[in-house]
C-alpha positions as CSV (number, residue, x, y, z in Angstrom):
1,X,102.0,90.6,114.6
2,X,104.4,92.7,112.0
3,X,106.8,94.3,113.9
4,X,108.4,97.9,113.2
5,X,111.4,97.5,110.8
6,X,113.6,99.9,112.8
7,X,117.3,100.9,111.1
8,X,119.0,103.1,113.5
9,X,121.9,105.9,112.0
10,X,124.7,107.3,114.2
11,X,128.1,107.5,114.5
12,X,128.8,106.0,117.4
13,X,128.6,102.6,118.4
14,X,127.9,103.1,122.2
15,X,124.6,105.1,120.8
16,X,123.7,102.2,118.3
17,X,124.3,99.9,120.8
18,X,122.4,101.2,123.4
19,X,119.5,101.7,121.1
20,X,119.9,98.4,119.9
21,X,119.2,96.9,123.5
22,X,116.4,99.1,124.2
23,X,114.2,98.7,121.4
24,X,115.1,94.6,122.2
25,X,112.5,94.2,124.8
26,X,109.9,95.9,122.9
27,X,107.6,93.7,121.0
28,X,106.2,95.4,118.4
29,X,109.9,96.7,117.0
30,X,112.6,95.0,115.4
31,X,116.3,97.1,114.7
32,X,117.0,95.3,111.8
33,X,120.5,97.3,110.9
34,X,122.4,99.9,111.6
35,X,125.0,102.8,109.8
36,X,127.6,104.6,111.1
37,X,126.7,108.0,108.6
38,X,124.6,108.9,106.2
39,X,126.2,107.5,103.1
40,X,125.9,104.2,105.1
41,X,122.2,105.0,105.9
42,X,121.4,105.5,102.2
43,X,122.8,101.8,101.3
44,X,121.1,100.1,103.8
45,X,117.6,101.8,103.3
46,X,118.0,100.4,99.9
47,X,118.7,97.0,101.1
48,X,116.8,96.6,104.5
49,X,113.9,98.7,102.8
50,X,113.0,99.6,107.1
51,X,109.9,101.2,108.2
52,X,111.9,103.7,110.2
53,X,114.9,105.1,110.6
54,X,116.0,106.6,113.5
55,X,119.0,109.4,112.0
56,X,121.9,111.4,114.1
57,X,122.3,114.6,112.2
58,X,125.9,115.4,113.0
59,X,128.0,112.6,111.5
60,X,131.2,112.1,109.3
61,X,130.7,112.0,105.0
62,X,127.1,113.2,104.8
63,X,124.7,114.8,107.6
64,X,121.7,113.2,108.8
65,X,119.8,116.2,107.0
66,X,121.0,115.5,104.1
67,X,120.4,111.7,104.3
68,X,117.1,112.4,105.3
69,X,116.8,114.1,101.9
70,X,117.6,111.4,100.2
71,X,115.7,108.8,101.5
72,X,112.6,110.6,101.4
73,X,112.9,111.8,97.8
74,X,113.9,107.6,96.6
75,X,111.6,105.8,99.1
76,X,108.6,107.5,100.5
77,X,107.4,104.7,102.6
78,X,110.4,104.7,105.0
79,X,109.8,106.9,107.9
80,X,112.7,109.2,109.3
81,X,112.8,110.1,113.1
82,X,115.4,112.2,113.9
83,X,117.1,111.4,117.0
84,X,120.5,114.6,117.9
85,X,121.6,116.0,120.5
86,X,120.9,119.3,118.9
87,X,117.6,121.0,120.2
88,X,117.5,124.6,118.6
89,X,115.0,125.5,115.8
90,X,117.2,125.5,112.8
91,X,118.2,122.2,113.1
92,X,114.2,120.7,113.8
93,X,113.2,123.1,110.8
94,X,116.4,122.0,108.7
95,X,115.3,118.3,109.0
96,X,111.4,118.7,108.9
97,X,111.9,120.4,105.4
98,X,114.0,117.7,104.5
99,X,110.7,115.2,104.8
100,X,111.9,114.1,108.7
101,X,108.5,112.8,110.7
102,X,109.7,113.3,113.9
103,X,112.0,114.7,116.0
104,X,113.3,114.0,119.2
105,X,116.5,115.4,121.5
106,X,118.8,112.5,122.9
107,X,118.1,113.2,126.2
108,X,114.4,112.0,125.2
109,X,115.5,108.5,125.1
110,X,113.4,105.8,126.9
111,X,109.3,105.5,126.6
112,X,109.5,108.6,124.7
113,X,111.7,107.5,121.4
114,X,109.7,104.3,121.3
115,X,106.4,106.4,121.3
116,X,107.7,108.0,118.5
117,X,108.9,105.0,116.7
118,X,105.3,104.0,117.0
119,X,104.0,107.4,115.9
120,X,106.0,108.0,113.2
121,X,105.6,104.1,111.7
122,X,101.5,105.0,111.9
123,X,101.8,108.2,109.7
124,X,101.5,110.4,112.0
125,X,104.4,112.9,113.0
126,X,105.7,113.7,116.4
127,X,107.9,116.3,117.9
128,X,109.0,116.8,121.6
129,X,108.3,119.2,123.6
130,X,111.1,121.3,123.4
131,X,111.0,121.1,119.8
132,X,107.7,122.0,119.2
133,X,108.3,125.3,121.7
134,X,110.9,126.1,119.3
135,X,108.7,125.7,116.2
136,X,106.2,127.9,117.6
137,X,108.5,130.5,119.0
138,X,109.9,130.9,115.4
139,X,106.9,130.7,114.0
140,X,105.9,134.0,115.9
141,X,109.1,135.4,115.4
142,X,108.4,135.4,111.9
143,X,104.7,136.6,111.9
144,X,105.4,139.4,115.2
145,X,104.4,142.8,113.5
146,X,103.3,141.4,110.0
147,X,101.0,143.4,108.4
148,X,98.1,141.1,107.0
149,X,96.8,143.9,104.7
150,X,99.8,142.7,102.6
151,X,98.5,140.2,101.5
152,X,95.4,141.8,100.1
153,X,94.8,142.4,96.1
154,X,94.7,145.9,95.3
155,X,90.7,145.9,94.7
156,X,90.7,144.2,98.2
157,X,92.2,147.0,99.8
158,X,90.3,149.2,97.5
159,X,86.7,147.1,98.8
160,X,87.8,147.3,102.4
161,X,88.6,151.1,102.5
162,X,85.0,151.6,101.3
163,X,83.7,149.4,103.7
164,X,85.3,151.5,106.6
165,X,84.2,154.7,105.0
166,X,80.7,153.6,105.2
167,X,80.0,152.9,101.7
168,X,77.4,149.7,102.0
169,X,78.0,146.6,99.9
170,X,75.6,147.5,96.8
171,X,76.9,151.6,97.0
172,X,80.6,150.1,96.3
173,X,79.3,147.6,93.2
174,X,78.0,150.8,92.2
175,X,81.0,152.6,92.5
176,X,83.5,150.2,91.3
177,X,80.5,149.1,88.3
178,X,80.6,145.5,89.1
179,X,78.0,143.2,90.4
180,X,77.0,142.9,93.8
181,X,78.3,139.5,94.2
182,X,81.5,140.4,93.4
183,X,81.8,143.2,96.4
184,X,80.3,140.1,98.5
185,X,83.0,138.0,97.2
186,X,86.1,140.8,97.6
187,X,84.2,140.9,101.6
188,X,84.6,137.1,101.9
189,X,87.9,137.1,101.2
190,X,89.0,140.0,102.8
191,X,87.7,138.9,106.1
192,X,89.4,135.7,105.4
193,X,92.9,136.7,104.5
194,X,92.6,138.9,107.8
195,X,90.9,136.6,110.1
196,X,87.8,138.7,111.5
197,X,84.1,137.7,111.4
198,X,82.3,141.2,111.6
199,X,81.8,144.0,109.6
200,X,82.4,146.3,112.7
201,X,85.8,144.0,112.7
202,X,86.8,145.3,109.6
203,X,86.6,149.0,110.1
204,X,88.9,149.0,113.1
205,X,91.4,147.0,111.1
206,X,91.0,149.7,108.3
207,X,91.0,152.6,110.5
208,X,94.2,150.6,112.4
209,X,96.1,150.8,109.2
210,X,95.6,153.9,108.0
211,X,92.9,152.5,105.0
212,X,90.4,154.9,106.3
213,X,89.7,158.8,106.5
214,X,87.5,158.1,109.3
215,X,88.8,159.5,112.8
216,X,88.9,156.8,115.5
């Protein structure tokens, strides 16, 4: 059996060490070195050419972000799983932009990190709990009160206005003097780009947003 080629990054020994001896009594994973920062990390990635890395963020000469970085841009088949203490959504997006696979708080330690050894080593990607509440919380954050009709071509919002106003799809190629495909394809795209599945759908969007003359 090929064990996991496992190099575990932090700054402190006590951490290493305690990694070290759990991942010792698993069978399928090997810690085949260790850095004490990133700088470190990079060196022995090139040397040790491990499966995964398991990477503190917060060290001394260059951040596991950072290191992350760097790995992932020079050797694309070595896996990095973050492992901090730091649990708030700029750090798990900071690291997942940097090409991390994982991530997983300190206090996840135990059954938990070697699942996501495991995970990470297959290809797959894994996030905590917590971590993935904070992904999803920013991630509404960030949509909460966007307008969708943004994101629409001006014919689009030109197509969908007629729509609402009653116009059918052959009256607006008429209209607009392009083929009827073409209003089916403006449609298709619309309701795509907004998410909805019925024409009845689309009016109370349009009339929602103002596109429309048409009292509610």
């Amino acid at each position: 059996m090929n064990k996991i080629r496992l190099l575990v990054v932090d700054d402190h020994a006590m951490m290493r060490d305690g990694i070290r001896a759990m991942m010792g009594v698993i069978d399928d994973i090997e810690v085949v070195g260790e850095a004490s920062d990133g700088r470190e990390a990079l060196e022995r990635v090139e040397e040790l050419d491990p499966d995964v890395v398991i990477m503190d963020i917060a060290m001394p000469d260059m951040d596991g972000i950072e290191a992350t970085r760097r790995i992932r841009k020079k050797n694309s088949k070595t896996k990095v799983l973050i492992l901090s203490q730091y649990d708030n959504k700029e750090y798990i997006l900071s690291a997942i932009k940097a090409g991390a696979a994982g991530y997983v708080p300190k206090r996840g330690l135990g059954s938990d990190l070697v699942k996501a050894v495991r995970t990470v080593n297959d290809g797959n990607s894994f996030l905590y709990p917590s971590a993935t509440s904070a992904l999803i919380d920013e991630y509404r954050r960030q949509t909460e009160g966007k307008d969708l009709s943004d994101t629409l071509t001006a014919r689009e919002r030109e197509v969908l206005k007629m729509i609402a106003d009653g116009y059918t799809s052959r009256q607006i190629a008429e209209k607009l003097f392009v083929s009827l495909k073409t209003v089916l394809g403006h449609r298709a795209k619309i309701m795509a780009k907004l998410g909805l599945h019925k024409q009845t759908e689309l009016v109370k969007y349009a009339m929602r947003r103002g596109l429309t003359a048409v009292d509610q």
